[in-house]
C-alpha positions as a printed Julia matrix, in Angstrom:
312×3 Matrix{Float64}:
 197.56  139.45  110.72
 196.49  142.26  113.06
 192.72  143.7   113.21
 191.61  146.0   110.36
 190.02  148.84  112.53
 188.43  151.74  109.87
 187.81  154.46  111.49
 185.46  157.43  110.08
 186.56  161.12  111.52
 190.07  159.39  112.88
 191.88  163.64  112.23
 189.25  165.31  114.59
 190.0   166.14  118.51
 188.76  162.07  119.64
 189.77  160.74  116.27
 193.29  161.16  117.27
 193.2   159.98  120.31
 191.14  156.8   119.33
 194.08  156.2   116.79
 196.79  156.29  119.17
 194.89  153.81  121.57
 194.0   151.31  118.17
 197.76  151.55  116.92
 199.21  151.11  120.61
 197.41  147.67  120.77
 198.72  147.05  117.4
 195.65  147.36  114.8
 195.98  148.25  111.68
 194.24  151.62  111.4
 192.48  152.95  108.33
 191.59  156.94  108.65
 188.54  157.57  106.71
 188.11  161.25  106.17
 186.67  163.58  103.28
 190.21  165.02  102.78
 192.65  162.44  104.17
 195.36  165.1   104.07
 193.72  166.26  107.2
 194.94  163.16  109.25
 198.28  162.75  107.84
 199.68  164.01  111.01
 198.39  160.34  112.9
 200.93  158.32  110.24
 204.37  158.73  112.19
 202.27  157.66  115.38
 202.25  153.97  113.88
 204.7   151.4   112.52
 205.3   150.85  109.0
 202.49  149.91  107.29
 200.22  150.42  110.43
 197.87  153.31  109.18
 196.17  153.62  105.91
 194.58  156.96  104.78
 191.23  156.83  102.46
 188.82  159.67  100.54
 184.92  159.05  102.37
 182.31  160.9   103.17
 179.48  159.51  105.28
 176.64  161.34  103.22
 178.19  158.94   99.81
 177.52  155.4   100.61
 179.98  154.22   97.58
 182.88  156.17   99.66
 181.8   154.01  102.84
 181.66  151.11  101.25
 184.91  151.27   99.94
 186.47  152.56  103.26
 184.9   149.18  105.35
 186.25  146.71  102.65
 188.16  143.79  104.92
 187.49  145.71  108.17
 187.23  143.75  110.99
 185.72  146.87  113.06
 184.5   150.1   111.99
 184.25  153.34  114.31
 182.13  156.11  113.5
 183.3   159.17  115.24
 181.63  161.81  113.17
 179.48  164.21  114.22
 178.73  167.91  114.32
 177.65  171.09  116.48
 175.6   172.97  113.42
 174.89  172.26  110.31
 172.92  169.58  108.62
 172.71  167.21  111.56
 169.93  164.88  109.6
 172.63  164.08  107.07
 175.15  163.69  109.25
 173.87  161.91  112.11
 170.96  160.17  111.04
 171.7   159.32  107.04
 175.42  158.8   107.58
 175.21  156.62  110.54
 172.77  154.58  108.8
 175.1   154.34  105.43
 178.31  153.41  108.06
 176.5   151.07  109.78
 174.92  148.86  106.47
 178.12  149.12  104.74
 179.67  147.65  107.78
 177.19  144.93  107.8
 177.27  144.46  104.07
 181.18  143.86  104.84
 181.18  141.75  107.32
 182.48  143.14  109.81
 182.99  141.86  113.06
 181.8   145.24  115.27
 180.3   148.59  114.64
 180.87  151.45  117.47
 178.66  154.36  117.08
 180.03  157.34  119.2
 176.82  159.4   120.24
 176.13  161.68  122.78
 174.27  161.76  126.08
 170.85  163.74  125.43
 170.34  161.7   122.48
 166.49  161.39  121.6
 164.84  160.95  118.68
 162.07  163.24  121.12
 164.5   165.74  121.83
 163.54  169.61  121.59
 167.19  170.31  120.13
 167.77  169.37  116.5
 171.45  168.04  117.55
 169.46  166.08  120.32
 167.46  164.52  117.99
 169.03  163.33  115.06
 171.67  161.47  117.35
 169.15  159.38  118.96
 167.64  159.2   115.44
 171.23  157.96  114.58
 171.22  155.54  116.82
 168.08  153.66  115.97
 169.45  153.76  111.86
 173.11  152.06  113.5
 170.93  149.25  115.19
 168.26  148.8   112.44
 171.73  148.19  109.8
 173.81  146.55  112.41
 171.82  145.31  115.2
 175.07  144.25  117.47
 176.49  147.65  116.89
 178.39  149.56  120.48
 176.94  152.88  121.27
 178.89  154.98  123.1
 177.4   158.21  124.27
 179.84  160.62  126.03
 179.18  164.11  128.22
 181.35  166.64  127.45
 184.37  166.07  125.72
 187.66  168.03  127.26
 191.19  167.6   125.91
 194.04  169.99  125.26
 192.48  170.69  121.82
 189.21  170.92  122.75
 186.59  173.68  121.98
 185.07  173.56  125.62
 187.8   173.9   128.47
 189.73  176.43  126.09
 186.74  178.25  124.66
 185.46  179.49  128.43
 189.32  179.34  129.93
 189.86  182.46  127.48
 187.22  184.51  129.06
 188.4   184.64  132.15
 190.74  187.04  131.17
 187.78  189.88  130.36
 186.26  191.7   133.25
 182.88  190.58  133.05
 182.29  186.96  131.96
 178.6   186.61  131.3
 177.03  182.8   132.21
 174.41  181.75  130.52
 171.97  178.71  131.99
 174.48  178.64  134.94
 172.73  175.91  136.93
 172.65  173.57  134.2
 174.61  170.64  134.88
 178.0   168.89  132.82
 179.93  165.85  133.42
 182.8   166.64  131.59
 185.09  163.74  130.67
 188.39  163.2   129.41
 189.31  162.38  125.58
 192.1   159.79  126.56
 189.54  158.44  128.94
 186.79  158.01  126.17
 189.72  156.92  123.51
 190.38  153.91  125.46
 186.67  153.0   125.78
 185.82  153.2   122.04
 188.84  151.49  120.93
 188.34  148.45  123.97
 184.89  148.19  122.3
 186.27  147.88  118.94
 188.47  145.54  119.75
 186.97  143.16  122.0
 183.45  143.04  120.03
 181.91  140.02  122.06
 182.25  141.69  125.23
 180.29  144.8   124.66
 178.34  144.15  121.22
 174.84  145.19  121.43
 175.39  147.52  124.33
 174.98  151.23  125.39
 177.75  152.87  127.75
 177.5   156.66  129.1
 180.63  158.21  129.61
 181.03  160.8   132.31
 184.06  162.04  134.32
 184.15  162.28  137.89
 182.71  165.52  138.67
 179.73  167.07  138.08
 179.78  170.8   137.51
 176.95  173.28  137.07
 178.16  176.03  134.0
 178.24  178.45  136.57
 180.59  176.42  138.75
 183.03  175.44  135.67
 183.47  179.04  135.19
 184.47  179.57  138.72
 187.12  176.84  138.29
 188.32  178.15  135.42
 189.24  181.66  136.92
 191.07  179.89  139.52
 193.17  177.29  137.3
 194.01  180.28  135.24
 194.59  183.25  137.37
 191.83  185.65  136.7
 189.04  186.96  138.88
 186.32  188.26  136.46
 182.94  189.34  137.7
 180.51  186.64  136.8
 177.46  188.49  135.17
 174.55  185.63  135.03
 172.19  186.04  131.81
 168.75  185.88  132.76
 166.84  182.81  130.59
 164.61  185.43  128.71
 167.39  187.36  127.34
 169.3   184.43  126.7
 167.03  182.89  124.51
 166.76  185.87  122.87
 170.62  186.62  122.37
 170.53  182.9   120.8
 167.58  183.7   118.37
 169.24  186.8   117.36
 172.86  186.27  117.0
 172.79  182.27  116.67
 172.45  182.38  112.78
 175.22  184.85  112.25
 178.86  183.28  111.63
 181.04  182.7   114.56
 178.0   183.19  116.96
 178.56  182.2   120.6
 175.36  180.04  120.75
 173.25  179.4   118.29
 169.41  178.54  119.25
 169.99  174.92  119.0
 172.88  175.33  121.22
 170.62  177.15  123.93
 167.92  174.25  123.33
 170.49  171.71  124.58
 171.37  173.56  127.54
 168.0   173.13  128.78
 169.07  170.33  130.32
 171.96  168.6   132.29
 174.24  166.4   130.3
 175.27  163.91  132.91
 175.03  160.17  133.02
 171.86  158.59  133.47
 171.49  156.71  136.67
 171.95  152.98  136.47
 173.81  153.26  133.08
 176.88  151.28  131.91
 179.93  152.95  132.12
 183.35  153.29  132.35
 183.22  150.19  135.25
 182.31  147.99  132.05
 186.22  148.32  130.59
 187.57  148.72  133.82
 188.73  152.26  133.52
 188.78  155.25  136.36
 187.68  158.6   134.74
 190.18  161.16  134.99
 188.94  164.74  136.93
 189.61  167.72  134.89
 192.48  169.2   137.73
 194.72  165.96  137.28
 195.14  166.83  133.25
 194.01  170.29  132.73
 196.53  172.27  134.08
 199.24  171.1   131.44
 196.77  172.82  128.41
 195.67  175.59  130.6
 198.4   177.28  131.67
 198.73  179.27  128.45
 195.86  181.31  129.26
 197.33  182.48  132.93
 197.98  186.35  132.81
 201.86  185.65  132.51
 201.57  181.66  130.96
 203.85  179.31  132.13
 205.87  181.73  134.18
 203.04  182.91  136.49
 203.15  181.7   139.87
 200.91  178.59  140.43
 197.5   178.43  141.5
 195.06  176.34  143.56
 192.49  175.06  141.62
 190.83  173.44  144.51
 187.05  174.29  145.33
């Protein structure tokens, strides 16, 4: 019988792309989400049989349990921007990761974040590394995967900033700070390789960056170019940043919110002498290979404006 891979957040932007990797190499996939309606759009992506939907929440341990019954891995892919990250990141790692063990299960993979410290200034910061430890203290063997930033055609990154280049002034805040953005297919492959072949990475860390490395200021710049515009770039001085963030960060649908502007004090790229991508034997795909097909919709005339070089 073919592995029993649950997966926890399997219908957000990596969950479906983890999926499609687990059910390509012929797992059985079970999609653990609060409202399992959300993922029903994975189910014609697998055979018959192939996918399995359940009702959990990582804040209810009962829910987890029940989701990780006869898994032979377990993912944990969810995570959030604002919010209540302690109950999310720290509590419901640690209630994933000791149902898992109480299970049996064979692997856990924990998908982090790079800037995770339990020391962190930013709340987000913090309660993933504090995430981490509760993984390793339930399931000592347990993968932990920690990508930059994530980019994909349904991303909230790449999109988000391609759709300002279309206003005359495009303020950039913290524009030397530094990115590695990295591709979802790219980081798919990884989590599901680890969940799959548990002896060969149990126990480890990996860092997942792409190929580049970008400063904000310098991702805006490419983003003008892949999409036609030529805004004037208006940088935001740190003091009025912060500010903006303090201000406007706790109303809805704020840009930033403070612990947002927290994180951007410093560069998310891969620590040096960290395992990576070389570990599973996959080349990271740059951002102009794969882009273009998404970004094209936000050109001044879409798909039929005349091409243009993204090249620096």
């Amino acid at each position: 019988m073919s592995r029993l891979v649950t997966l926890f957040g399997g219908g957000g932007f990596l969950g479906r792309y983890v999926a499609q990797e687990l059910l390509k190499a012929g797992a059985r996939v079970r999609i653990a989400e609060r409202d399992p309606s959300d993922a029903w759009f994975l189910k014609p992506l697998g055979g018959l049989g192939q996918t399995q939907f359940v009702p959990a929440s990582v804040t209810k341990p009962t829910t987890v349990a029940h989701a990780v019954e006869g898994a032979d891995s377990v993912v944990n892919l969810v995570g959030i921007l604002k919010g209540d990250f302690d109950s999310i990141h720290r509590k419901g790692a640690a209630n994933v990761a000791a149902a898992a063990s109480a299970a049996g299960a064979r692997a856990l993979v924990h998908v982090s974040a790079i800037g995770a410290d339990p020391e962190s200034t930013s709340a987000y910061g913090r309660s993933k590394g504090e995430g981490e430890a509760a993984a390793r203290a339930a399931f000592p063997a347990a993968t932990i995967i920690r990508p930059s930033i994530v980019f994909g055609q349904e991303d909230a990154f790449l999109n988000r900033f391609a759709a300002m280049q279309a206003a005359p002034f495009v303020p950039v805040l913290r524009g030397a700070v530094k990115f590695q953005p990295v591709w979802v297919a790219d980081v798919a492959k990884t989590i599901a390789a680890a969940a799959l072949d548990p002896g060969a990475h149990a126990g480890n860390i990996y860092e997942l960056g792409g190929p580049e490395v970008v400063s904000m200021a310098e991702l805006n710049a490419w983003l003008a170019r892949a999409t036609g515009h030529n805004p004037t770039f208006v940088p935001v001085p740190d003091s009025l940043g912060g500010i903006l963030a303090s201000i406007a960060g706790a109303l809805p649908g704020a840009p930033i919110t403070r612990d947002q502007w927290r994180m951007l004090q410093a560069d998310n790229v891969v620590a040096p002498g960290a395992k990576g991508f070389e570990a599973f034997g996959i080349e990271p795909t740059p951002m102009e290979a794969v882009a273009s097909a998404w970004l094209v919709r936000y050109r001044p005339h879409g798909r039929f404006a005349l091409p243009v070089k993204t090249a620096a």
